[in-house]
C-alpha positions in Angstrom: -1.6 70.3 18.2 1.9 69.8 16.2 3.0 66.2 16.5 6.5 64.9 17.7 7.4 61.8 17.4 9.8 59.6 19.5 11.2 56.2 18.1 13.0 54.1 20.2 14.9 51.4 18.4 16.7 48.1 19.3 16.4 47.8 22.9 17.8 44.5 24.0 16.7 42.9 27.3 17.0 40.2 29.2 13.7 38.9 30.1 12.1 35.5 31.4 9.3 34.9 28.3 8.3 31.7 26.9 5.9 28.7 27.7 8.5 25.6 28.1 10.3 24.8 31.5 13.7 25.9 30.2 12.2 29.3 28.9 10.8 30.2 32.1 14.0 29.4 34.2 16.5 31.6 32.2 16.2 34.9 30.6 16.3 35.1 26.9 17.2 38.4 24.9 14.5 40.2 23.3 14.5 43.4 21.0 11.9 46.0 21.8 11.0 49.0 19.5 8.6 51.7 20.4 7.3 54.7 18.5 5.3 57.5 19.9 3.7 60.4 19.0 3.2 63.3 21.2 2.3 66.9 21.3 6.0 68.2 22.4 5.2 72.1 21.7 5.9 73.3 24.8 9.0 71.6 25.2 10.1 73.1 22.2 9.4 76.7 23.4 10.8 75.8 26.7 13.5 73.9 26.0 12.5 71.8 28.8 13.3 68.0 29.1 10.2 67.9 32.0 7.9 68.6 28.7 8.5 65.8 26.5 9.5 62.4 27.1 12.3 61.1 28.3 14.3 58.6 26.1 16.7 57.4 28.8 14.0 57.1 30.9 11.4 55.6 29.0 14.3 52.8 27.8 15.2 52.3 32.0 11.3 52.0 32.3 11.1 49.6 29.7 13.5 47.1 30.5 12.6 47.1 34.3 8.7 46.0 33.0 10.0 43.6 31.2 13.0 42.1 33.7 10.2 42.6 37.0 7.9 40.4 35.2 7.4 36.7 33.5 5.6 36.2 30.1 4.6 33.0 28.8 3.5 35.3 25.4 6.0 37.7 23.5 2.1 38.9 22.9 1.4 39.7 26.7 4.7 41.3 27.0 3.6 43.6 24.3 0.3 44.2 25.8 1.8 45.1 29.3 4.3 48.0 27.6 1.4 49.3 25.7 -1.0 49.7 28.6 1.8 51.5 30.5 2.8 53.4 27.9 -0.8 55.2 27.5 -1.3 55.5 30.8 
């Protein structure tokens, strides 16, 4: 298996995070960077977007996780993205 890998960098979202009163009523910016490794042969031979991932797609993903939801943890958030992400 030949290894890709996919690095997405500075994605800024608004996001309801934090443990005080005030952090849980407005949305507070926070930066998300993900890198991936994948096996992304075929999409090479192909020249397929349906075999590889998606950048646009994972970054619209992403940020609809993060605005969907409400973290008291920057941790949890983290936690949440990684568990989709191997899915």
């Amino acid at each position: 298996m030949t290894s890709t890998r996919i690095l997405l960098e500075g994605l800024e979202v608004h996001c309801l995070i934090g443990v005080h009163g005030r952090e849980q009523l407005t949305p507070q910016p926070i930066v998300v960077d993900i890198e991936a490794f994948l096996d992304a042969t075929e999409a090479a031979r192909t020249d397929d977007l349906e075999q590889t991932r998606n950048y646009d797609n994972l970054a619209t993903e992403l940020g609809f996780i993060l605005q969907a939801c409400r973290f008291r943890l920057l941790e949890s958030a983290a936690h949440v993205l990684l568990r989709w992400l191997l899915l």
